[in-house]
LUMKOL-986917 format. One record per atom (N, C-alpha, C): residue number from 1; atom name; x, y, z. Coordinates in Angstrom, 2 decimals, m for minus. Example, Ala and Ser with C-alpha at 12.3 -4.5 7.8 and 13.67 -1.06 7.14 Angstrom:
BEGIN
1;N;13.19;m5.69;7.80 .
1;CA;12.30;m4.50;7.80 .
1;C;13.20;m3.30;7.80 .
2;N;12.85;m2.25;7.08 .
2;CA;13.67;m1.06;7.14 .
2;C;12.90;0.03;7.87 .
END
This chain:
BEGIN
1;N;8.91;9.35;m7.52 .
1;CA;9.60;10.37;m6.76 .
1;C;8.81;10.64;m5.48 .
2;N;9.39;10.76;m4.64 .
2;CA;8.87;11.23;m2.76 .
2;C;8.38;12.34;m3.09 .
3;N;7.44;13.03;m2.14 .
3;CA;6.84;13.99;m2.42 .
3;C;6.55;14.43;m1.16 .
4;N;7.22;15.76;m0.94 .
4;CA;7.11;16.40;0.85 .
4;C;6.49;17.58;0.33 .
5;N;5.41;18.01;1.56 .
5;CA;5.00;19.09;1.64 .
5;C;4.94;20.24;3.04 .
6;N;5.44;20.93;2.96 .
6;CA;5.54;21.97;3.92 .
6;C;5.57;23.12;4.73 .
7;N;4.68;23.22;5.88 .
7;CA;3.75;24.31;6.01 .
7;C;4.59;24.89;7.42 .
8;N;5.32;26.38;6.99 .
8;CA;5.89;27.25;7.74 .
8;C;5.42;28.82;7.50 .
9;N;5.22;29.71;8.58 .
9;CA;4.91;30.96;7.60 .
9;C;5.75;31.89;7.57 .
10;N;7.06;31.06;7.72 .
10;CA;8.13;31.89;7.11 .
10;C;8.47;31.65;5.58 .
11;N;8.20;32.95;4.53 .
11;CA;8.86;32.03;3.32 .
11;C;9.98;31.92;3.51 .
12;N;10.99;32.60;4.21 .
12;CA;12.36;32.38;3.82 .
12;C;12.86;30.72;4.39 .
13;N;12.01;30.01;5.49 .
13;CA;11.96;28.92;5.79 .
13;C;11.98;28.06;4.84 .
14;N;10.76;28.73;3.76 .
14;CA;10.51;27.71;3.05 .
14;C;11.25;27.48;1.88 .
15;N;11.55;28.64;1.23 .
15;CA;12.42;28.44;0.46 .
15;C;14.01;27.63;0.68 .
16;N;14.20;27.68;1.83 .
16;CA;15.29;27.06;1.85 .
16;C;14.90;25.42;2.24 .
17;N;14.04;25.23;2.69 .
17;CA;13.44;23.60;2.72 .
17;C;13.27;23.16;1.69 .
18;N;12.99;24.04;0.67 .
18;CA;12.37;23.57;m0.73 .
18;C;14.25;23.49;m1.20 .
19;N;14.50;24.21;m1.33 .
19;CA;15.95;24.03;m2.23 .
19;C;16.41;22.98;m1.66 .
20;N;16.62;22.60;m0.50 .
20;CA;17.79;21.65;0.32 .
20;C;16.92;20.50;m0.10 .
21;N;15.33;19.99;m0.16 .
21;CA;15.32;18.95;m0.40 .
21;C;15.08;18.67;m1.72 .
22;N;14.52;19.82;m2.77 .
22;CA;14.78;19.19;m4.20 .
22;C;16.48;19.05;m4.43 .
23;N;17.52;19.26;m3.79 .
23;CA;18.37;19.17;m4.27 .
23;C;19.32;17.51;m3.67 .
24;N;17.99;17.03;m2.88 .
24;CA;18.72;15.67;m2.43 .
24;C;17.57;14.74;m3.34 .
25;N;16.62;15.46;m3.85 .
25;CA;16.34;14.60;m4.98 .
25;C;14.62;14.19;m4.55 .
26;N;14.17;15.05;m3.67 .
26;CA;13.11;14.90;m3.42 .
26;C;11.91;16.04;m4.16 .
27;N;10.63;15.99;m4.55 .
27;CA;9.59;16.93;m4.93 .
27;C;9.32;17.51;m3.66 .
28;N;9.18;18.88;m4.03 .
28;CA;8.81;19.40;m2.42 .
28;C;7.66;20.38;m2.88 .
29;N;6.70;20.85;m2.16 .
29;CA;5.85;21.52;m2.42 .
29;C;5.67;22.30;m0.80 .
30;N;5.45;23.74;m1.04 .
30;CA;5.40;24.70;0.10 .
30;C;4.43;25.36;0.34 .
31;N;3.80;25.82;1.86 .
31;CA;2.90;26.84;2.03 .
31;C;3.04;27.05;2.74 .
32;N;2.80;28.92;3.17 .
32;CA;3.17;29.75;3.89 .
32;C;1.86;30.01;4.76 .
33;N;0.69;29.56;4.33 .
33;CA;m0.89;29.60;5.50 .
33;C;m1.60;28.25;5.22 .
34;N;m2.40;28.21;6.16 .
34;CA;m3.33;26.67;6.70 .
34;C;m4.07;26.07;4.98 .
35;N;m4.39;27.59;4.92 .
35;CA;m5.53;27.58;3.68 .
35;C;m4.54;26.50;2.48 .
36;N;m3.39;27.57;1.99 .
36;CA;m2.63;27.19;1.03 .
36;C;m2.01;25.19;1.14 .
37;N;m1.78;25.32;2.43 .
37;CA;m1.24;23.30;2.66 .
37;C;m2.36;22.80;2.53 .
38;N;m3.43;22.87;3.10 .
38;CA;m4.77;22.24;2.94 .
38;C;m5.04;21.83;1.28 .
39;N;m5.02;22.92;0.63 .
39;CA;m5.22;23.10;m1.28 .
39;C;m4.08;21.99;m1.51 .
40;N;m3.43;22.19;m1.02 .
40;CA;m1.74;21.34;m1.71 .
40;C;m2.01;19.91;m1.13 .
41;N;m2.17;19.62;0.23 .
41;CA;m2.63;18.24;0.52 .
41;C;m3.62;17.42;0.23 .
42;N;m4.99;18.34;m0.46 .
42;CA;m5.50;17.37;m0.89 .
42;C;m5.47;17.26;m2.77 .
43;N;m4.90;17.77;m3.10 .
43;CA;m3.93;17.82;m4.62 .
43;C;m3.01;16.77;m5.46 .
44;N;m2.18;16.72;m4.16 .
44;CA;m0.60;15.89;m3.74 .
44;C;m0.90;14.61;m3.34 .
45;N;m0.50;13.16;m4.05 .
45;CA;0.14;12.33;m3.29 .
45;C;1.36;13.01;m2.36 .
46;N;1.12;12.49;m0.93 .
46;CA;2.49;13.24;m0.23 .
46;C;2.54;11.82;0.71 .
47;N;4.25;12.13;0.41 .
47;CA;4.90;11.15;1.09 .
47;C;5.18;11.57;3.08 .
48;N;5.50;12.47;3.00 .
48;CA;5.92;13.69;4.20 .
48;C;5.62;14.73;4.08 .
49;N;5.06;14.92;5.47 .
49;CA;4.28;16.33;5.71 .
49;C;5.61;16.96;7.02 .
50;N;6.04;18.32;6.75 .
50;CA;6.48;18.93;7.63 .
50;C;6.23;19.59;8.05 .
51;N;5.66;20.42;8.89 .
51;CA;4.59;20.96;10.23 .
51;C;5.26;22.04;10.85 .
52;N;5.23;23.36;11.09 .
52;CA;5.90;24.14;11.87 .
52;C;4.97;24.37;12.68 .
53;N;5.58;24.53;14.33 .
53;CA;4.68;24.20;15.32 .
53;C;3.83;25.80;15.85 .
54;N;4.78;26.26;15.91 .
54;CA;4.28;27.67;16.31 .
54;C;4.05;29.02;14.97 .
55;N;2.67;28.97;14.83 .
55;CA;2.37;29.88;13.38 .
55;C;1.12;30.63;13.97 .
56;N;1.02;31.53;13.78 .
56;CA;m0.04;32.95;13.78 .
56;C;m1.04;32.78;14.17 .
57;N;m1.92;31.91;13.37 .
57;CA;m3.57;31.37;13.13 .
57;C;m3.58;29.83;13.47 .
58;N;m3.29;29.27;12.94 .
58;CA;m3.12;28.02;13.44 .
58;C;m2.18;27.19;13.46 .
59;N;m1.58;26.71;14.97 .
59;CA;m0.67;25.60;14.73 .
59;C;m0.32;24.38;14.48 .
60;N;0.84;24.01;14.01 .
60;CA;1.36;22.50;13.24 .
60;C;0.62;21.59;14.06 .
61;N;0.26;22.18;15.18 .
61;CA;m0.60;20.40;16.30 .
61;C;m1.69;20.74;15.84 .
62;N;m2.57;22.06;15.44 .
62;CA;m4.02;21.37;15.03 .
62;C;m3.83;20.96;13.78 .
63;N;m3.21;21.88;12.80 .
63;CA;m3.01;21.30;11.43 .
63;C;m3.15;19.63;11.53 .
64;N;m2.20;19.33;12.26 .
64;CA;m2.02;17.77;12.30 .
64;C;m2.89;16.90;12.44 .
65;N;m3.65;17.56;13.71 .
65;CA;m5.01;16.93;14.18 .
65;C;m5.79;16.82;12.94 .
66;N;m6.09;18.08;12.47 .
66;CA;m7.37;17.81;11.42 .
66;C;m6.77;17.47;10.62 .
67;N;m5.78;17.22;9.67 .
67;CA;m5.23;17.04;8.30 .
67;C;m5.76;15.87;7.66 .
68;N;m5.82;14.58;8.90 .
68;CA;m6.19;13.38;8.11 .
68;C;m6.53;12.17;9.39 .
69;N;m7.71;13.08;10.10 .
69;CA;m7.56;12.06;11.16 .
69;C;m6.49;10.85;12.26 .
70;N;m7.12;9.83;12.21 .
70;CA;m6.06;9.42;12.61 .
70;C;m5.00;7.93;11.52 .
71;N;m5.18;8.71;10.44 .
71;CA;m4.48;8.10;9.66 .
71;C;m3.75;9.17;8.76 .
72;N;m2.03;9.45;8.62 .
72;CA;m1.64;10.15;8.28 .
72;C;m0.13;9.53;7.54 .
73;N;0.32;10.56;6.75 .
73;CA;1.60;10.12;6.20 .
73;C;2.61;10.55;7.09 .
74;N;3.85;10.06;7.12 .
74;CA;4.55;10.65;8.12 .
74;C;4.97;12.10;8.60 .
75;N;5.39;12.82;9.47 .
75;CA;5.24;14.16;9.92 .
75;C;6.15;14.24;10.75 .
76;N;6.98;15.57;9.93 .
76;CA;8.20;16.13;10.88 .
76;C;7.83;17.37;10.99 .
77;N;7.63;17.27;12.82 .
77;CA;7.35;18.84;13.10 .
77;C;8.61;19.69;13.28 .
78;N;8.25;20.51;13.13 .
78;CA;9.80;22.01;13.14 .
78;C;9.38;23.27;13.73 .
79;N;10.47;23.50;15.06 .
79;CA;9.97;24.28;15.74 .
79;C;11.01;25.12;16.13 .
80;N;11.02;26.17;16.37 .
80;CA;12.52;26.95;17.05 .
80;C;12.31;27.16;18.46 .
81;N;11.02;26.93;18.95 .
81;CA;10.60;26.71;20.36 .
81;C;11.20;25.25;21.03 .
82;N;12.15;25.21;21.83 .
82;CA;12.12;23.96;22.65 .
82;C;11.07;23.13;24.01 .
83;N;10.18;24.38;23.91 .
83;CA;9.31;24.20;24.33 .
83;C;7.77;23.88;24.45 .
84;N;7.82;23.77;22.29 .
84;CA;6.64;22.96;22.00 .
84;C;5.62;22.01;22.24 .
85;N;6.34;21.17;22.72 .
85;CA;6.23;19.44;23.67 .
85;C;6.28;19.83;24.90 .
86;N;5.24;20.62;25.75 .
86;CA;5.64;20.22;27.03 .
86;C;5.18;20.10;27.40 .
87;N;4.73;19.32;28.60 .
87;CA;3.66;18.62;29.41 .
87;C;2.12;19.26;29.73 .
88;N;2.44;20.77;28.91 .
88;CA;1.08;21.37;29.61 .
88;C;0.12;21.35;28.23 .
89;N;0.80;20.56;27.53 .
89;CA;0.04;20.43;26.23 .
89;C;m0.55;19.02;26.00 .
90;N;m2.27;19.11;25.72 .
90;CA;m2.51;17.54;25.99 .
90;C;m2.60;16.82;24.69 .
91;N;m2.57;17.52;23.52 .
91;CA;m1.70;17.41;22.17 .
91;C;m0.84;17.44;22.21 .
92;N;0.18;17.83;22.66 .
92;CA;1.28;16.98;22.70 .
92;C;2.18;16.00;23.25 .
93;N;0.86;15.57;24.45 .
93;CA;1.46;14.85;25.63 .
93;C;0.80;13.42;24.44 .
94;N;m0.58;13.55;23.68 .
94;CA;m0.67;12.38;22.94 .
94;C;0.05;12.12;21.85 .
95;N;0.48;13.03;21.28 .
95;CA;1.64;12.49;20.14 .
95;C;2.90;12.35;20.85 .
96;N;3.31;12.38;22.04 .
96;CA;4.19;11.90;22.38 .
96;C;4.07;9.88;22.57 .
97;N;2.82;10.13;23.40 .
97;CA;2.08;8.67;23.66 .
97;C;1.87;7.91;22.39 .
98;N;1.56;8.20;21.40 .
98;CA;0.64;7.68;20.16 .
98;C;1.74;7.81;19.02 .
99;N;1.45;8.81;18.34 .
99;CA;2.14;8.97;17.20 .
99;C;3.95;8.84;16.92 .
100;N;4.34;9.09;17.93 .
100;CA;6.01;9.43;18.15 .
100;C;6.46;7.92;18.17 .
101;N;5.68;7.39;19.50 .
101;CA;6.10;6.13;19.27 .
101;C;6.13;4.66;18.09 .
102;N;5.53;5.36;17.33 .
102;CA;4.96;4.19;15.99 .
102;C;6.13;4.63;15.14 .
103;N;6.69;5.67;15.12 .
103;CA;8.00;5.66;14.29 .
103;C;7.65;6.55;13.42 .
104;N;6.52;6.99;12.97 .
104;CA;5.90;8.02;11.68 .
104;C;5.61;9.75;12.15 .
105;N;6.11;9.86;13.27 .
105;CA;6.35;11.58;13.57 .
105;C;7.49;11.46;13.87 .
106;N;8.49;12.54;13.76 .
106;CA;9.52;13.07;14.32 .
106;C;9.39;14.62;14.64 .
107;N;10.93;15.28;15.35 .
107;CA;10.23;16.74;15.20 .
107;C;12.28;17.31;15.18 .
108;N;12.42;18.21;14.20 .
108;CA;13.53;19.05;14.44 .
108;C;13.73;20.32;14.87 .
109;N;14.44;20.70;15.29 .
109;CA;14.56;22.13;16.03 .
109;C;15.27;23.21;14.88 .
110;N;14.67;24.30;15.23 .
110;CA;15.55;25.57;14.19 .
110;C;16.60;25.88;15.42 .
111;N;17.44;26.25;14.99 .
111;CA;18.20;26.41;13.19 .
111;C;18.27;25.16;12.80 .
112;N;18.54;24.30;11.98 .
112;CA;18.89;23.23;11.56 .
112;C;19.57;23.10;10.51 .
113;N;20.69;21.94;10.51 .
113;CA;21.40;22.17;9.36 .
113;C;20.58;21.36;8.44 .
114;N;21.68;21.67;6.85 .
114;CA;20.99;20.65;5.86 .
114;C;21.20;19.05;6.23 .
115;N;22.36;18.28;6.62 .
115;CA;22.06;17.52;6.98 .
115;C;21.63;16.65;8.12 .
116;N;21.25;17.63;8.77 .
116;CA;20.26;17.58;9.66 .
116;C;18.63;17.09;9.73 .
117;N;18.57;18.06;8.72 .
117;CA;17.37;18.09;8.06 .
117;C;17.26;16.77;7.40 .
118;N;17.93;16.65;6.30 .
118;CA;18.32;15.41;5.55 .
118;C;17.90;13.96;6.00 .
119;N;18.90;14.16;7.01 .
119;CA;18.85;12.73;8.00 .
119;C;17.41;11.91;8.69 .
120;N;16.77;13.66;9.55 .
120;CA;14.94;13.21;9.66 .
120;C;14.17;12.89;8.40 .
121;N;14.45;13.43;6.73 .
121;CA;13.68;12.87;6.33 .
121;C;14.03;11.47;5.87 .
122;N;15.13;11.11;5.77 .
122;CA;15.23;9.62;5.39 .
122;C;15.12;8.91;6.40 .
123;N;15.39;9.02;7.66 .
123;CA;14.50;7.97;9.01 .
123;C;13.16;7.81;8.68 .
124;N;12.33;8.65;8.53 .
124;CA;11.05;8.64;7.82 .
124;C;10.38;8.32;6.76 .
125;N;11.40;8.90;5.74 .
125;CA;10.75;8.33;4.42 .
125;C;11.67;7.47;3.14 .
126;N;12.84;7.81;3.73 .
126;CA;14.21;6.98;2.91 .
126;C;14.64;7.78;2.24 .
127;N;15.60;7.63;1.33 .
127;CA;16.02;8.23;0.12 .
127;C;14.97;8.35;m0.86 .
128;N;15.14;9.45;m1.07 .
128;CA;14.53;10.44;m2.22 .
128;C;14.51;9.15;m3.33 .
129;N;15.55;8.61;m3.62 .
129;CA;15.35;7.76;m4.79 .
129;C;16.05;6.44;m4.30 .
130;N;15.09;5.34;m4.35 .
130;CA;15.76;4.30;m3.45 .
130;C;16.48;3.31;m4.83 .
131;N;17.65;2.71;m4.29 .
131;CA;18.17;1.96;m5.23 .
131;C;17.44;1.01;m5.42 .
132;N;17.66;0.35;m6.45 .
132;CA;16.98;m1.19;m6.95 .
132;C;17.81;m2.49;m7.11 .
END
């Protein structure tokens, strides 16, 4: 089974990330602070990490940075800011350069629907349960 984990510090975010993707058949595991994903990521085989960009104490770009160097599982950032990515950021001018382009980050915008949502994680990680 796939195994996503995801760090927003909204619970109501999370709860609904968690329902929409155990219900397409994926394990999902949630945290609402740095501390709590950190405990869970190094716990978890994880297939996908989802990242909310703008949070209190620390954001989804350092999370990212430190999480696992520069070797990581794939990562969909989520932001309700359209202005996350923008040029005055030199983290994000390199994951635009680096990471975006290799195919293993993506990023969705709030609100988002479920299959919305859906769709970034199987570009990324496939179906929850792949046929044989």
């Amino acid at each position: 089974m796939k195994t996503i984990l995801a760090l927003d510090d909204d619970p109501v975010v999370m709860l609904f990330v968690k329902k929409v993707l155990d219900a397409k058949g994926y394990r999902t595991f949630t945290a609402t602070t740095c501390e709590e994903f950190y405990r869970l990521f190094r716990e978890q085989k994880v297939d996908l990490v989802l990242l909310d960009i703008c949070m209190p104490v620390k954001n989804g770009l350092d999370v990212f940075k430190e999480m696992c160097g520069d070797t990581h599982p794939p990562v969909l950032f989520v932001t309700g800011d359209v202005r996350a990515f923008s040029v005055e950021s030199k983290t994000a001018m390199e994951l635009w350069q680096n990471a975006f382009s290799d195919g293993t980050v993506d990023i969705i915008y709030k609100p988002f629907t479920i299959a919305g949502l859906h769709q970034k994680v199987v570009s990324l990680i496939g179906e929850a349960e792949e046929l044989q």
